[in-house]
C-alpha positions in Angstrom: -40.9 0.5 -24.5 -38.3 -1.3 -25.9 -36.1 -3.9 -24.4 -32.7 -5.5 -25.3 -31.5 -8.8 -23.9 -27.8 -10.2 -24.5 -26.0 -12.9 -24.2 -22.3 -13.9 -24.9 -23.6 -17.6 -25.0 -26.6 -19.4 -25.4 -27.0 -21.1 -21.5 -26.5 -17.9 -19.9 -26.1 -15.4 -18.2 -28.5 -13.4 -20.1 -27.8 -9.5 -19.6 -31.0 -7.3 -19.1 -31.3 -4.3 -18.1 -28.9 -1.2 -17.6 -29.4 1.1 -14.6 -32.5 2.7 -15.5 -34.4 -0.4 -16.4 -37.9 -0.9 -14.7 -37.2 -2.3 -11.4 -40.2 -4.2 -11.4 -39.4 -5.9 -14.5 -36.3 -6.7 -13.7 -38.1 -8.4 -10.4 -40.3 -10.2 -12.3 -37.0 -11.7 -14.2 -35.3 -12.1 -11.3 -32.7 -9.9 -12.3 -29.3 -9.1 -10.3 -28.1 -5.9 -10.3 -24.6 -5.6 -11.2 -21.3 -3.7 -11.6 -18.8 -4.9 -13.8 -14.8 -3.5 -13.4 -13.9 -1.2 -15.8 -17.4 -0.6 -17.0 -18.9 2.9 -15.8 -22.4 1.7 -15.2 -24.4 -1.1 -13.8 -26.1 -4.3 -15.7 -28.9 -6.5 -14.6 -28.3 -9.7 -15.3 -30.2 -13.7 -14.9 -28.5 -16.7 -15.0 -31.2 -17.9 -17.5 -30.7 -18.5 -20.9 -32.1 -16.0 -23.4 -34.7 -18.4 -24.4 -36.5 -18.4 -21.0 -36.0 -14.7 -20.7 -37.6 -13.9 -24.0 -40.5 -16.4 -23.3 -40.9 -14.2 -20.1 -41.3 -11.2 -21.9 -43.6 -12.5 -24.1 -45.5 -13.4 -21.4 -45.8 -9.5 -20.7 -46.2 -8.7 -24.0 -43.1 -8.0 -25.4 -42.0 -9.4 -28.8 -38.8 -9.5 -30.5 -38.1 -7.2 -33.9 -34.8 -8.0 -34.5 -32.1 -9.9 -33.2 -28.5 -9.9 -34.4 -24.6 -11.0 -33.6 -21.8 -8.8 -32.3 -18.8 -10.9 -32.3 -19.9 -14.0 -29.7 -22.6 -11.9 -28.2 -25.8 -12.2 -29.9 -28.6 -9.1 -29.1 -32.5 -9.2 -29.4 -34.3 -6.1 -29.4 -37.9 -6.2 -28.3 -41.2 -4.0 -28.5 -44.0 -3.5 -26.2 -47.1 -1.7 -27.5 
């Protein structure tokens, strides 16, 4: 199950999810659901920054196995066994 979190700064917003992310996960985030012009598909997003997201999915039992930078967005990819 793994998950990817980004974030074109460190405060936030903190993107989430895509469409088909688990709605109940995205709940538990407190995830908006969001459509950005120009893009052709939808976004969850938290105002959060990514450090309070990824200690919530730790909580659940994810954990991060790699994180990198694309221009000013940084991306961490995470792993749920």
């Amino acid at each position: 199950h793994p998950r990817c979190c980004l974030s074109p700064q460190e405060v936030g917003p903190t993107m989430v999810g895509d469409e088909h992310s688990d709605p109940g996960l995205m709940s538990f985030l407190g995830a908006t659901k969001r459509h950005m012009l120009g893009n052709h598909f939808w976004e969850y997003y938290v105002n959060d920054a990514p450090r309070v997201v990824l200690n919530k999915l730790e909580s659940c039992g994810y954990r991060v196995v790699s994180m990198t930078g694309v221009g000013q967005t940084l991306v961490w990819c995470l792993h749920k066994e």
